[in-house]
N, C-alpha and C positions, 0 to 999 in steps of 0.2 A: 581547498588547497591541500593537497597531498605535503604528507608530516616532512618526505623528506626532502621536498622543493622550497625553494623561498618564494617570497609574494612577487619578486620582478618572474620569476621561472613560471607562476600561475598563470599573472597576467599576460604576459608573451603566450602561452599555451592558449589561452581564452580566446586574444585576440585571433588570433592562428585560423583558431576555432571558428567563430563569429564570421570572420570574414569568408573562409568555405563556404556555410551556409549559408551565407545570404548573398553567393555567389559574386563577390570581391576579388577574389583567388581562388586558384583552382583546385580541385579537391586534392588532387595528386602531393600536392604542396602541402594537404594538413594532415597526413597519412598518418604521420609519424604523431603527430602530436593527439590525434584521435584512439589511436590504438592506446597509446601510453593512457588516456585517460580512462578508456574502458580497464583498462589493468588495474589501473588505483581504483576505479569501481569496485573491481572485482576482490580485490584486495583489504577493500572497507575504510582506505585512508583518506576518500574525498566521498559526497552523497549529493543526491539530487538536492534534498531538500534539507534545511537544520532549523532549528528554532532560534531565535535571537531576538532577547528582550523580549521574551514572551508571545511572538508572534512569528509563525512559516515562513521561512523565506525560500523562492526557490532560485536555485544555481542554474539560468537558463542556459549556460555555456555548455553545462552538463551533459542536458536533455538533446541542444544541438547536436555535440559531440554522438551520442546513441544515433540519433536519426543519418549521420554522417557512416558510421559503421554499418550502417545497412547498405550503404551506398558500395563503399568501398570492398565489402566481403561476398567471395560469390559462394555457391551451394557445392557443400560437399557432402558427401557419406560417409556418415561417422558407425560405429559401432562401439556400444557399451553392453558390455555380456552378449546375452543373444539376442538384443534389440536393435534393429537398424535402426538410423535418424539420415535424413535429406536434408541440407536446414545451413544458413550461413551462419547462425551461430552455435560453437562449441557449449557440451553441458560442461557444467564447473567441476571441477577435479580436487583432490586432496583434501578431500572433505576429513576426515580423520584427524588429518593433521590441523584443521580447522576447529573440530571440535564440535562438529553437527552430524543429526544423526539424518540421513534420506533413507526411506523406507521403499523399495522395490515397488511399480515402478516409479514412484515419486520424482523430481526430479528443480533442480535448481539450475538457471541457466547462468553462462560465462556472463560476466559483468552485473551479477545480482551480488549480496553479500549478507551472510547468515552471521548472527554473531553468536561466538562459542556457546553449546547449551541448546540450539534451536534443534526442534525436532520437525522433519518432513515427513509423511507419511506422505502414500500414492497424493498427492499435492502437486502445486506446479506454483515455481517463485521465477520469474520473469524479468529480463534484463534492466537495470535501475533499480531492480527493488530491493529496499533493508528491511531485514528483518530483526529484534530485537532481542539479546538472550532473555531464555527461560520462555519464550514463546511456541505454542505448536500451529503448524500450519497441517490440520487435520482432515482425513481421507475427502479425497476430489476438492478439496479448496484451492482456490487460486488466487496467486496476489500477480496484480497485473505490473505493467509496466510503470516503472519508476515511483510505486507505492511504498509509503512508509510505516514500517508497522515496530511499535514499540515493544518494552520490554516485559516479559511476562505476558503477556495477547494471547487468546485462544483464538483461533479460526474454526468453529466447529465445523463437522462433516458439510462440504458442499457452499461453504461460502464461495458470494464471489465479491475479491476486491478488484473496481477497474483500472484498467491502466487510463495512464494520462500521459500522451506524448507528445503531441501537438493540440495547440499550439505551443511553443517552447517556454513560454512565459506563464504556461497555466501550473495551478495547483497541480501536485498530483492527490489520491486519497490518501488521508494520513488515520492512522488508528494508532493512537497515542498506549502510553504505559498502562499496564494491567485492567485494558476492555477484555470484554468478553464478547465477541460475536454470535449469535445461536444460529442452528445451524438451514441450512438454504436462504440467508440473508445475501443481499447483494447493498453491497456500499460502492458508488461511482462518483464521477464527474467532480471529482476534488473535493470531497466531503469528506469534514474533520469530525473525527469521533473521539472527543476528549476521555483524558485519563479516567478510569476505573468506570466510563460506560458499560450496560450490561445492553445489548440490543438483544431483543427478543425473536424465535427461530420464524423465518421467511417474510421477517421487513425487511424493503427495498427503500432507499434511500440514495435519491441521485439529489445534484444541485438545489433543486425545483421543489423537489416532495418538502410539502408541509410539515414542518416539526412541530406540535404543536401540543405543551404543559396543560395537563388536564387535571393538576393536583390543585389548585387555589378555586379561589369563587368565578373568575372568569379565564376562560383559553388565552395564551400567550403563543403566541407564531412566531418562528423562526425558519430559516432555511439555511440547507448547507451546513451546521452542523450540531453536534447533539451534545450538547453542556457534561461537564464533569462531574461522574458518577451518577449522572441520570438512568432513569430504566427505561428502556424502550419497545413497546411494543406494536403491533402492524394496527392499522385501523381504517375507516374510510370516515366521509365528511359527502353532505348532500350538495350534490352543484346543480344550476337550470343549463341546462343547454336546448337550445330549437326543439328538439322530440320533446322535450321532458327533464324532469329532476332524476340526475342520477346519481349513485355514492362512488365518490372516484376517492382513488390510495391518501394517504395522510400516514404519518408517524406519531404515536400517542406517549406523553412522556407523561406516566403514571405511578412514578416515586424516584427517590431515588437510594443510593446505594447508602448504607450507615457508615459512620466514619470510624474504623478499626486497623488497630496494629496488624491482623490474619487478614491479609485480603482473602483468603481460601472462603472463610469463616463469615465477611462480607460479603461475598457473589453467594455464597450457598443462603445467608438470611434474605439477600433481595429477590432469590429467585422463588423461596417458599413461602415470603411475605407477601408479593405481589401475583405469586401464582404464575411465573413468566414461565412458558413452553422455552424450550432450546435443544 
């Protein structure tokens, strides 16, 4: 809910919403109210996704409402400096006055939201997604569509976060407060990367991959997402398949972070304790 509507003004706008998309009313009829929503997107007063009680919830009206903007906006040619763009959506503007830094040609689209302090390098942050102050989204990283990434977050060189747009009820990727990404990792498919996680550089991590704690007497599996301040790093596991036994992806969760006042001082002990590449 945008700060400066009330709950009767949300709800009317939701339903507005909901009923376009699941083609109730006609799109033409929720123009107004789709636009206005990507603004307060873009704006940071309403988000795809928030926590409540400790667990994601997502704003499906939201993610409609984006999927609805594709609809209704057609392709124009834009220009910012000496780079042409084709594209029905606008990159986001007044950035300054936002208090984010985008690094040439990095780039932030209309309806994503940096919050003050965020640094973009040649990066690319994608409509629905928040990003968290004191976060870097570093060179060729990408956070995908309506991905949530917390405060303080590195993105090393070349991550990639996936978007999640449909179905409108799905998770999108969430990477919570003060993770660490290493760099050509890829995190998709609505997978939550709790606070002060260290992933280690080129693990892949969608729904499905194996998470699986190699610090106790026996392996522990989980999937989908990777406990807080866990370290993470790439690994495989043997499976039979018709030809033969072969070693397919798994994620290896082989300590975890120390509990410290410096988180600096924390990600620098787990990365030289456990010898994590990034």
């Amino acid at each position: 809910m945008s700060q400066e509507e009330s709950p009767r003004e949300s709800k009317s706008r939701e339903s507005i919403i909901a009923a376009a998309y699941t083609g109730e009313a006609e799109l033409q009829d929720a123009a107004d109210a789709v636009r206005s929503t990507i603004a307060d997107l873009d704006a940071g007063t309403i988000r795809v996704a928030e926590k409540i009680g400790g667990e994601w919830v997502v704003n499906q009206w939201i993610k409609q409402a984006i999927m609805l903007y594709f609809r209704i906006s057609g392709l124009e040619t834009m220009h910012v400096g000496p780079f042409e763009y084709h594209d029905k959506i606008p990159v986001k503007t007044n950035l300054a006055a936002a208090g984010i830094r985008v690094v040439p040609p990095g780039m932030v689209r209309y309806g994503a939201y940096c919050e003050p302090g965020v640094i973009v390098m040649p990066g690319y942050v994608n409509i629905g997604a928040r990003v968290g102050t004191g976060s870097m989204v570093d060179t060729w990283a990408t956070v995908g569509s309506c991905a949530q990434i917390g405060t303080n977050v590195h993105l090393s060189g070349g991550v990639g976060i996936g978007g999640v747009l449909e179905p409108a009820g799905a998770r999108p990727v969430i990477v919570e407060d003060g993770a660490f990404i290493g760099s050509r990792s890829i995190i998709v498919e609505g997978t939550v990367i709790e606070e002060g996680a260290v992933i280690g550089a080129n693990t892949t991590i969608t729904g499905s991959t194996p998470i699986i704690d190699v610090t106790g007497s026996e392996p522990v599996e989980i999937r989908g997402r990777v406990p807080a301040n866990a370290v993470v790093v790439p690994g495989t596991r043997p499976k039979e398949f018709p030809a033969g036994t072969y070693n397919v992806q798994c994620a290896l969760i082989i300590g975890s972070r120390s509990a410290s006042t410096d988180s600096k001082t924390s990600l620098n002990d787990a990365l030289r304790t456990f010898e994590v590449q990034v």
